[in-house]
C-alpha positions as a LaTeX table, in Angstrom:
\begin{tabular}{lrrr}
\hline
Residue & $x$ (\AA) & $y$ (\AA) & $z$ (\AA) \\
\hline
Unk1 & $-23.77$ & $-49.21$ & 68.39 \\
Unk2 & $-23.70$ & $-47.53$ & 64.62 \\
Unk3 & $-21.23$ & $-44.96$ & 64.77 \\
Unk4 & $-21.04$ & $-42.62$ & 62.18 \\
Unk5 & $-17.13$ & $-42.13$ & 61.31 \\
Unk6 & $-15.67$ & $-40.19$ & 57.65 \\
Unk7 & $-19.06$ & $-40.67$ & 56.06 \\
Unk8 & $-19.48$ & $-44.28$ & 56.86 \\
Unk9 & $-20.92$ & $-46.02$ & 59.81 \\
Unk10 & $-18.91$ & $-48.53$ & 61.66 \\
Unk11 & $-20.35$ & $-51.05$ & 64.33 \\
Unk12 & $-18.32$ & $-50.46$ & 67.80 \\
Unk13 & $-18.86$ & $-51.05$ & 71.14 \\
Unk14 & $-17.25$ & $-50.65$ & 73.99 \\
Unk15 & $-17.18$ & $-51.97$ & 78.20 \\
Unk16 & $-15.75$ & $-51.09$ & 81.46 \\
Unk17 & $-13.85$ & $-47.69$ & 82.67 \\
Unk18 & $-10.47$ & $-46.82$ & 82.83 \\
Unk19 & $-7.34$ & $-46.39$ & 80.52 \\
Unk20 & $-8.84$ & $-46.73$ & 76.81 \\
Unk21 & $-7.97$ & $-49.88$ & 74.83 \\
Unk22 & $-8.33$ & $-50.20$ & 71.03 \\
Unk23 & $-8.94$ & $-53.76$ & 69.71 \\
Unk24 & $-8.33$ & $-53.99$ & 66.00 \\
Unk25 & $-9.23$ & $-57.09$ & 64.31 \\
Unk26 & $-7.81$ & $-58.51$ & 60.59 \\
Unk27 & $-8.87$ & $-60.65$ & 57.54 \\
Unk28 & $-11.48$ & $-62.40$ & 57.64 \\
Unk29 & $-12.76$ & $-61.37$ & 61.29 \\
Unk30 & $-15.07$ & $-59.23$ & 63.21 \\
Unk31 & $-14.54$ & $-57.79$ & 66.95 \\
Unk32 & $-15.67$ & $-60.80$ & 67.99 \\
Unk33 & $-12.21$ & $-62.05$ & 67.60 \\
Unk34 & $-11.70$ & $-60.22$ & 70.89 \\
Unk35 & $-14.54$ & $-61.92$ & 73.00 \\
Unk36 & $-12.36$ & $-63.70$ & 75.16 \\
Unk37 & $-10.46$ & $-60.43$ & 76.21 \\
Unk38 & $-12.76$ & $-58.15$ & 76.02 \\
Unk39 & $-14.59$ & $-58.77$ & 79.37 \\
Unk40 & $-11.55$ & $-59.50$ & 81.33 \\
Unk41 & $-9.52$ & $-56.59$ & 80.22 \\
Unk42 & $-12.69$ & $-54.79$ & 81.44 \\
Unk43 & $-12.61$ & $-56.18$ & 84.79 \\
Unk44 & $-9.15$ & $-55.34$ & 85.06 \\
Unk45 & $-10.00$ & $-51.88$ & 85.06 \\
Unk46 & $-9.35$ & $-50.59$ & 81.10 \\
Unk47 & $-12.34$ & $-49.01$ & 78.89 \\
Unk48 & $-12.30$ & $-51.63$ & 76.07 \\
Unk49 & $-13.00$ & $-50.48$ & 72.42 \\
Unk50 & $-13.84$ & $-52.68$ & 69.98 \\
Unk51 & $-14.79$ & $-52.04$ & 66.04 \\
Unk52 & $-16.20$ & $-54.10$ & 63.15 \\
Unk53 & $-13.52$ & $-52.56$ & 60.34 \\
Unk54 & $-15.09$ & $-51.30$ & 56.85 \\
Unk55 & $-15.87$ & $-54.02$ & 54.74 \\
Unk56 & $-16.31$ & $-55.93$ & 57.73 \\
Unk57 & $-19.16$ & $-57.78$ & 60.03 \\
Unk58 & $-22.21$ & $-55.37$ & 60.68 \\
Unk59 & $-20.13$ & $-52.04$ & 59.68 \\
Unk60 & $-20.74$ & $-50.43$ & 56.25 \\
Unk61 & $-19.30$ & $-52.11$ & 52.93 \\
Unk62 & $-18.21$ & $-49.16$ & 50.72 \\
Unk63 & $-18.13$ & $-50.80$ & 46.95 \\
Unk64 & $-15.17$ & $-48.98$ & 45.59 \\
Unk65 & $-11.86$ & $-50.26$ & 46.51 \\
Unk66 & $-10.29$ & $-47.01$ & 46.54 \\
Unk67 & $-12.53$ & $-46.57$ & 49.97 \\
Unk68 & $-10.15$ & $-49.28$ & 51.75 \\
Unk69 & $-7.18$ & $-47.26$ & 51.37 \\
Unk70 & $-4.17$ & $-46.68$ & 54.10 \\
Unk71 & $-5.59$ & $-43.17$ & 54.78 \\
Unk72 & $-9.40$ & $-44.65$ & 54.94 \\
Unk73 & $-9.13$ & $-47.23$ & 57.66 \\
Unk74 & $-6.33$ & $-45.69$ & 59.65 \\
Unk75 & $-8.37$ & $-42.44$ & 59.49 \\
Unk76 & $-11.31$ & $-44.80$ & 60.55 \\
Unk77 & $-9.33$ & $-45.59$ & 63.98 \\
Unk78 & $-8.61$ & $-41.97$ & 64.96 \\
Unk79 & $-12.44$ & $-41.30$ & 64.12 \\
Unk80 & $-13.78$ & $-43.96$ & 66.54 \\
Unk81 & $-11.26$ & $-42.55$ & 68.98 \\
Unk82 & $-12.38$ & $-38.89$ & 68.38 \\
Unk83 & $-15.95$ & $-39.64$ & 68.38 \\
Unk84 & $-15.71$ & $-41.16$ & 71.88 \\
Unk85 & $-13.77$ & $-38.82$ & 73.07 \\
Unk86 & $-10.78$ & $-40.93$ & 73.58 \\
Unk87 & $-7.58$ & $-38.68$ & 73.55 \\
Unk88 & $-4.99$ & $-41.96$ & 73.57 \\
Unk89 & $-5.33$ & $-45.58$ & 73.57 \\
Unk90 & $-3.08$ & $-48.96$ & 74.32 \\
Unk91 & $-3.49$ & $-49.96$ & 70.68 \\
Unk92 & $-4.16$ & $-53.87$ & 70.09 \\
Unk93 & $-3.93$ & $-55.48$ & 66.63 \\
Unk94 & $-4.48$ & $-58.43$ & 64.90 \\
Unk95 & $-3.31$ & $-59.91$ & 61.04 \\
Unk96 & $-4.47$ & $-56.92$ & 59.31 \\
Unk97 & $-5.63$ & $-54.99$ & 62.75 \\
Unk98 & $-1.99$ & $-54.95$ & 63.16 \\
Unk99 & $-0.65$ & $-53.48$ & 60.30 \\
Unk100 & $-3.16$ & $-50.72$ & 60.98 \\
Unk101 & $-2.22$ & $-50.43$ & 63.98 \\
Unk102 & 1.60 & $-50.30$ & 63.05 \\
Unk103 & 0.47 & $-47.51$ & 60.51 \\
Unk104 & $-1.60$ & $-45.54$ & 62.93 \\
Unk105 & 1.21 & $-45.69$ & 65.73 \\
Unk106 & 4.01 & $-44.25$ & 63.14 \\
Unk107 & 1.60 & $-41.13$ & 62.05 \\
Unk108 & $-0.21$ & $-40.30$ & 64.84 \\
Unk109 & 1.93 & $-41.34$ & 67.81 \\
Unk110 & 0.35 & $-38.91$ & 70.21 \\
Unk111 & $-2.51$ & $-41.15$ & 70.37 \\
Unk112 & $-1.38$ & $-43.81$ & 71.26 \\
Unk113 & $-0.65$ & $-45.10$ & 74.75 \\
Unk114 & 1.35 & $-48.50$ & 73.74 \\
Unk115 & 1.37 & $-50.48$ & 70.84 \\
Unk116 & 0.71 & $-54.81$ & 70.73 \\
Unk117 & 0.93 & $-56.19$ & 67.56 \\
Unk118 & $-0.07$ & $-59.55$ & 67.03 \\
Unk119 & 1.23 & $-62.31$ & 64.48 \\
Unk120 & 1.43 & $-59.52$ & 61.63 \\
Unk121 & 5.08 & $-57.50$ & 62.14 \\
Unk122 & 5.79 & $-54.02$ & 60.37 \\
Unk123 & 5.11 & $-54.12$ & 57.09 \\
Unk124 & 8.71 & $-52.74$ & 56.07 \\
Unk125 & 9.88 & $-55.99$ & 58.15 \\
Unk126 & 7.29 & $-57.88$ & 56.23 \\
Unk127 & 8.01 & $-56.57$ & 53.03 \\
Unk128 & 11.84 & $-57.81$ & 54.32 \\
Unk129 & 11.49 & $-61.12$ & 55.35 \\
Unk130 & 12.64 & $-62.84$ & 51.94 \\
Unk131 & 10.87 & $-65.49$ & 49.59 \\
Unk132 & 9.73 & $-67.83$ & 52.64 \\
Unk133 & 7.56 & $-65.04$ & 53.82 \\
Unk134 & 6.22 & $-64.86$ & 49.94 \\
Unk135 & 5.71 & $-68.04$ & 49.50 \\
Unk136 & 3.38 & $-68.04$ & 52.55 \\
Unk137 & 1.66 & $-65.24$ & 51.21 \\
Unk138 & 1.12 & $-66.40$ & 48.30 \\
Unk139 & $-2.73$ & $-65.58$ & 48.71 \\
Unk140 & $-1.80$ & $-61.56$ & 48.61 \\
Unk141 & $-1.39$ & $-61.76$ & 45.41 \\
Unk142 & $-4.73$ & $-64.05$ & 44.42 \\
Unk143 & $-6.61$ & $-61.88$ & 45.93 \\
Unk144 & $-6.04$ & $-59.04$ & 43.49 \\
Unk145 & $-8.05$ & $-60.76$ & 40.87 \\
Unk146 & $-11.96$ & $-61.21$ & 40.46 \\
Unk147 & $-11.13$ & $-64.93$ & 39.84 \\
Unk148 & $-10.50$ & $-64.99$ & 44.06 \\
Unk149 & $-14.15$ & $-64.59$ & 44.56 \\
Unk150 & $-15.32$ & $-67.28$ & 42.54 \\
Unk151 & $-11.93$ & $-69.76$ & 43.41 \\
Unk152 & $-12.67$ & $-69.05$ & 47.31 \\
Unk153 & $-16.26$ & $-69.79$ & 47.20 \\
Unk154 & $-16.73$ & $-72.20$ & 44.40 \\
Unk155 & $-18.19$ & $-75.97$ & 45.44 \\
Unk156 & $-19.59$ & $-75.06$ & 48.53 \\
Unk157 & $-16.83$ & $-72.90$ & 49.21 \\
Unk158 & $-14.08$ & $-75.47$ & 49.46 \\
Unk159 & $-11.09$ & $-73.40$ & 49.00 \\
Unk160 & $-12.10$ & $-71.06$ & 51.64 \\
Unk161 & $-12.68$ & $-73.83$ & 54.17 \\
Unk162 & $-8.90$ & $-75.16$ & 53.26 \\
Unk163 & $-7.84$ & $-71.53$ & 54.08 \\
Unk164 & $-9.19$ & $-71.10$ & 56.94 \\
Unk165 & $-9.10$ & $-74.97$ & 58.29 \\
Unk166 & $-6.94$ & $-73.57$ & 61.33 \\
Unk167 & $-9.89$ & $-70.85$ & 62.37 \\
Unk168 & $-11.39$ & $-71.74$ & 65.56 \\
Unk169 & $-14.49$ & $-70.48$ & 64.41 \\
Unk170 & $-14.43$ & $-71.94$ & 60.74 \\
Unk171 & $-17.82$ & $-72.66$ & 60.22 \\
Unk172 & $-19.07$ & $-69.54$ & 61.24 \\
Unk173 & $-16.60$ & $-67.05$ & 59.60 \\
Unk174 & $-17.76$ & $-69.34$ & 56.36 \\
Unk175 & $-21.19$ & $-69.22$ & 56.76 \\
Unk176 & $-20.88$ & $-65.04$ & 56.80 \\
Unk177 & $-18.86$ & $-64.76$ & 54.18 \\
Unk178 & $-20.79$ & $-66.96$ & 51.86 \\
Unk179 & $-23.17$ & $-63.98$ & 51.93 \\
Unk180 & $-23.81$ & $-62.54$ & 49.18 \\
Unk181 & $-21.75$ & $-59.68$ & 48.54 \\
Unk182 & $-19.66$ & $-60.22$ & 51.58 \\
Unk183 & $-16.22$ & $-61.63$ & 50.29 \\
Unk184 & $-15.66$ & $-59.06$ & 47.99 \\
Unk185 & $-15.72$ & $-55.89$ & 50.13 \\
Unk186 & $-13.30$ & $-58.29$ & 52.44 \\
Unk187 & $-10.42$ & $-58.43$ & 50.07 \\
Unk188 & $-10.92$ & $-55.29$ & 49.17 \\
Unk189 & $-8.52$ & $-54.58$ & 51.73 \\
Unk190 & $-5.99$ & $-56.54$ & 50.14 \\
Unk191 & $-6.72$ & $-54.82$ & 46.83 \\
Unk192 & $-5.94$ & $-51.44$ & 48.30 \\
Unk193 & $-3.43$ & $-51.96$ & 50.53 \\
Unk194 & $-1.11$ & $-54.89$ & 48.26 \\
Unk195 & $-1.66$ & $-54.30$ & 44.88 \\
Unk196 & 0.64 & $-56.19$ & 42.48 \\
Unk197 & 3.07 & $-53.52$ & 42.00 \\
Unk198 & 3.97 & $-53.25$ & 45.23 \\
Unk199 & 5.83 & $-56.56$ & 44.78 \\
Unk200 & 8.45 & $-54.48$ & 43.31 \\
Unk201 & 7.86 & $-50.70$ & 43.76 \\
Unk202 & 9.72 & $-48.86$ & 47.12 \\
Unk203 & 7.58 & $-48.40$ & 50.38 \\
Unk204 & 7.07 & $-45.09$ & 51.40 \\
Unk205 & 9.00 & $-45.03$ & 54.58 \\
Unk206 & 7.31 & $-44.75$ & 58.01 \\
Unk207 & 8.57 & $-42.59$ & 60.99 \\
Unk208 & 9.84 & $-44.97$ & 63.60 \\
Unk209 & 7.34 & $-45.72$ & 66.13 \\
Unk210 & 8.33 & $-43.78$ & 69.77 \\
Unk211 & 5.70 & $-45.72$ & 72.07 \\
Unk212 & 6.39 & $-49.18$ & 73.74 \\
Unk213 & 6.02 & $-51.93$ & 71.70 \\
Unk214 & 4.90 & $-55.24$ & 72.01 \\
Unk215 & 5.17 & $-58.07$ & 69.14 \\
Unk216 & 3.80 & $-61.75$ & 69.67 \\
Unk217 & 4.49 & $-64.49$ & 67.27 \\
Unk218 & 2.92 & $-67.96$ & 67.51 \\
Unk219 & 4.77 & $-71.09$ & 66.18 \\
Unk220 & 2.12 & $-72.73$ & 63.87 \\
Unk221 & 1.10 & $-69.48$ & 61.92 \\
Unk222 & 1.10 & $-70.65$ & 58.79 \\
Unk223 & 0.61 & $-67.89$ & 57.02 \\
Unk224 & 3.76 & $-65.30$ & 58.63 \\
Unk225 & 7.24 & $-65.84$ & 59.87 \\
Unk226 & 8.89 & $-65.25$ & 62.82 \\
Unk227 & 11.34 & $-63.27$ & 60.98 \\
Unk228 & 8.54 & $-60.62$ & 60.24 \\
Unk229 & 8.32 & $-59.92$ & 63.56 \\
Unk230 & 11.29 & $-60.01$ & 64.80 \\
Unk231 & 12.86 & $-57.71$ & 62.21 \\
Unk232 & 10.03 & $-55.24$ & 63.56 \\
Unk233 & 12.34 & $-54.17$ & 66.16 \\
Unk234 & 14.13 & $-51.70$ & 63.63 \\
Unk235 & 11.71 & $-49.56$ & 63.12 \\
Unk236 & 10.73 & $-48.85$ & 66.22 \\
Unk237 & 12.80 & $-46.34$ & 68.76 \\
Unk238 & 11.08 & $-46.85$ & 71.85 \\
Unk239 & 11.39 & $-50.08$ & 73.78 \\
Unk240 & 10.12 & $-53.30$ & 71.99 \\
Unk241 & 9.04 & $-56.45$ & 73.76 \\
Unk242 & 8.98 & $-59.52$ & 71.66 \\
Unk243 & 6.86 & $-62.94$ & 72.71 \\
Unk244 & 7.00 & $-66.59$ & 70.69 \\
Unk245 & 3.75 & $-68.62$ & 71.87 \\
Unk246 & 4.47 & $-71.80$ & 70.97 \\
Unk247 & 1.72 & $-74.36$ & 69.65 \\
Unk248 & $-0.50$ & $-72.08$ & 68.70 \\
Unk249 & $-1.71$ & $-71.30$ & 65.30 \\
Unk250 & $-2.74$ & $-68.17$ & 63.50 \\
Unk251 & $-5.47$ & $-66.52$ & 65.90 \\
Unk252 & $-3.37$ & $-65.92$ & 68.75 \\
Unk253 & $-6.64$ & $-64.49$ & 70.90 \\
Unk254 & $-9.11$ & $-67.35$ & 70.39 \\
Unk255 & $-5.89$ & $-70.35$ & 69.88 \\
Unk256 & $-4.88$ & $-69.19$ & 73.96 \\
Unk257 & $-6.89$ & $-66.68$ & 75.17 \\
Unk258 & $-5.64$ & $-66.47$ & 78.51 \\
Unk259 & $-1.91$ & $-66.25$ & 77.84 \\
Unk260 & $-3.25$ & $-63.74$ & 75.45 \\
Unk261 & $-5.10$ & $-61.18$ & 77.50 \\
Unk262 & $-2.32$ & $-61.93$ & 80.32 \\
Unk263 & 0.47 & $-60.39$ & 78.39 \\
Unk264 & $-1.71$ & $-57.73$ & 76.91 \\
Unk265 & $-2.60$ & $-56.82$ & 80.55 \\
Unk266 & 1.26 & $-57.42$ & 81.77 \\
Unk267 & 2.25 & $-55.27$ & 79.18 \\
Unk268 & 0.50 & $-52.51$ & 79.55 \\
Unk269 & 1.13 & $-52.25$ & 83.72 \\
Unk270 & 5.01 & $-52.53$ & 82.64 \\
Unk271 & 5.41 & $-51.28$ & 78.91 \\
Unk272 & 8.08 & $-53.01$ & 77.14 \\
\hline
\end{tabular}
């Protein structure tokens, strides 16, 4: 369904009854990163929420980058929450869903139920995890320019097929964003949220997150570090559960679904 959130309209839908869960997915999904938990996290008796994020799948594509800031898409979550009348969630993120997610839990704790973030830590831990973690986000920092847009998508869109070689679902992520007009409002998010002075400039500090925590890391992400994670623990001062996956890449939910909707469930019965 369309539903109309801080004068945009974002695609969400949601299945089954019970405790509310919030999916959030990242760069360069859709909810239908979530497909594989979505219908058994619904059996297992949770009310499962899923969104298409601004900029995003078949929710609206504001132009101006200013429209993807902090405020804008964690004031998008509390919106879908309000509008369905949702008074807390277990919060779920992924890659970009998770710093979200992290952002949302720190400022508005009281809506949130638990917190699993996966392969994307804290960004304070991020932000702390030294030159490897630079060097494998080296792409950050691309994507600031209007060159990305024409280096991702140039000869048949090469450079974005190398990016994303690890994507289960490659060729179709490809063939949306080769859309016209659909990469852009995609790294917008990047624009907005990593602009090239943050490199060097202070983050504004977060309150430390009070709700159980849950972090999961996956050996062949090639694009984050354990460490990311792992440092994540400081800034939280409620419990904080911490899983490695090994062998699987990137997209945690579609690389093992099952392991992934079994800890998601196992966490939430037992909290950190």
């Amino acid at each position: 369904m369309r539903l109309p959130v801080n004068d945009i309209e974002l695609h969400v839908e949601e299945r089954g009854s019970g405790p509310a869960v919030l999916l959030v997915h990242g760069f360069p999904d859709t909810s239908l990163l979530w497909r594989e938990q979505v219908p058994e996290l619904a059996a297992a008796g949770y009310r499962v929420i899923t969104l298409d994020l601004r900029g995003f799948g078949r929710s609206d594509m504001p132009a101006d980058v200013d429209e993807y800031r902090p405020d804008k898409l964690v004031g998008d979550l509390e919106g879908v929450l309000d509008r369905l009348d949702v008074p807390q969630a277990h919060l779920v993120g992924h890659d970009w869903g998770s710093v979200l997610s992290w952002v949302f839990a720190a400022t508005r704790p009281e809506r949130v139920t638990s917190l699993a973030c996966l392969s994307t830590g804290h960004p304070a831990a991020y932000r702390a995890a030294g030159w490897r973690q630079r060097q494998l986000g080296w792409y950050a920092l691309l994507f600031q320019f209007d060159v990305a847009e024409q280096w991702l998508l140039q000869d048949d869109a090469r450079n974005l097929r190398e990016f994303l070689s690890e994507h289960p679902d490659v060729d179709e992520v490809l063939d949306s964003l080769r859309r016209p007009g659909m990469v852009t409002p995609a790294l917008s998010l990047y624009r907005a949220w990593s602009p090239p002075e943050s490199l060097v400039e202070p983050m504004r500090p977060l309150p430390k997150i009070p709700v159980p925590v849950l972090g999961v890391w996956s050996s062949n992400d090639r694009f984050l570090t354990e460490d990311q994670m792992t440092g994540s623990a400081a800034h939280v001062s409620g419990t904080f559960r911490y899983e490695r996956i090994e062998d699987a890449g990137h997209w945690i939910p579609l690389d093992c679904p099952r392991r992934t909707t079994d800890l998601l469930i196992d966490f939430f019965e037992k909290g950190a």
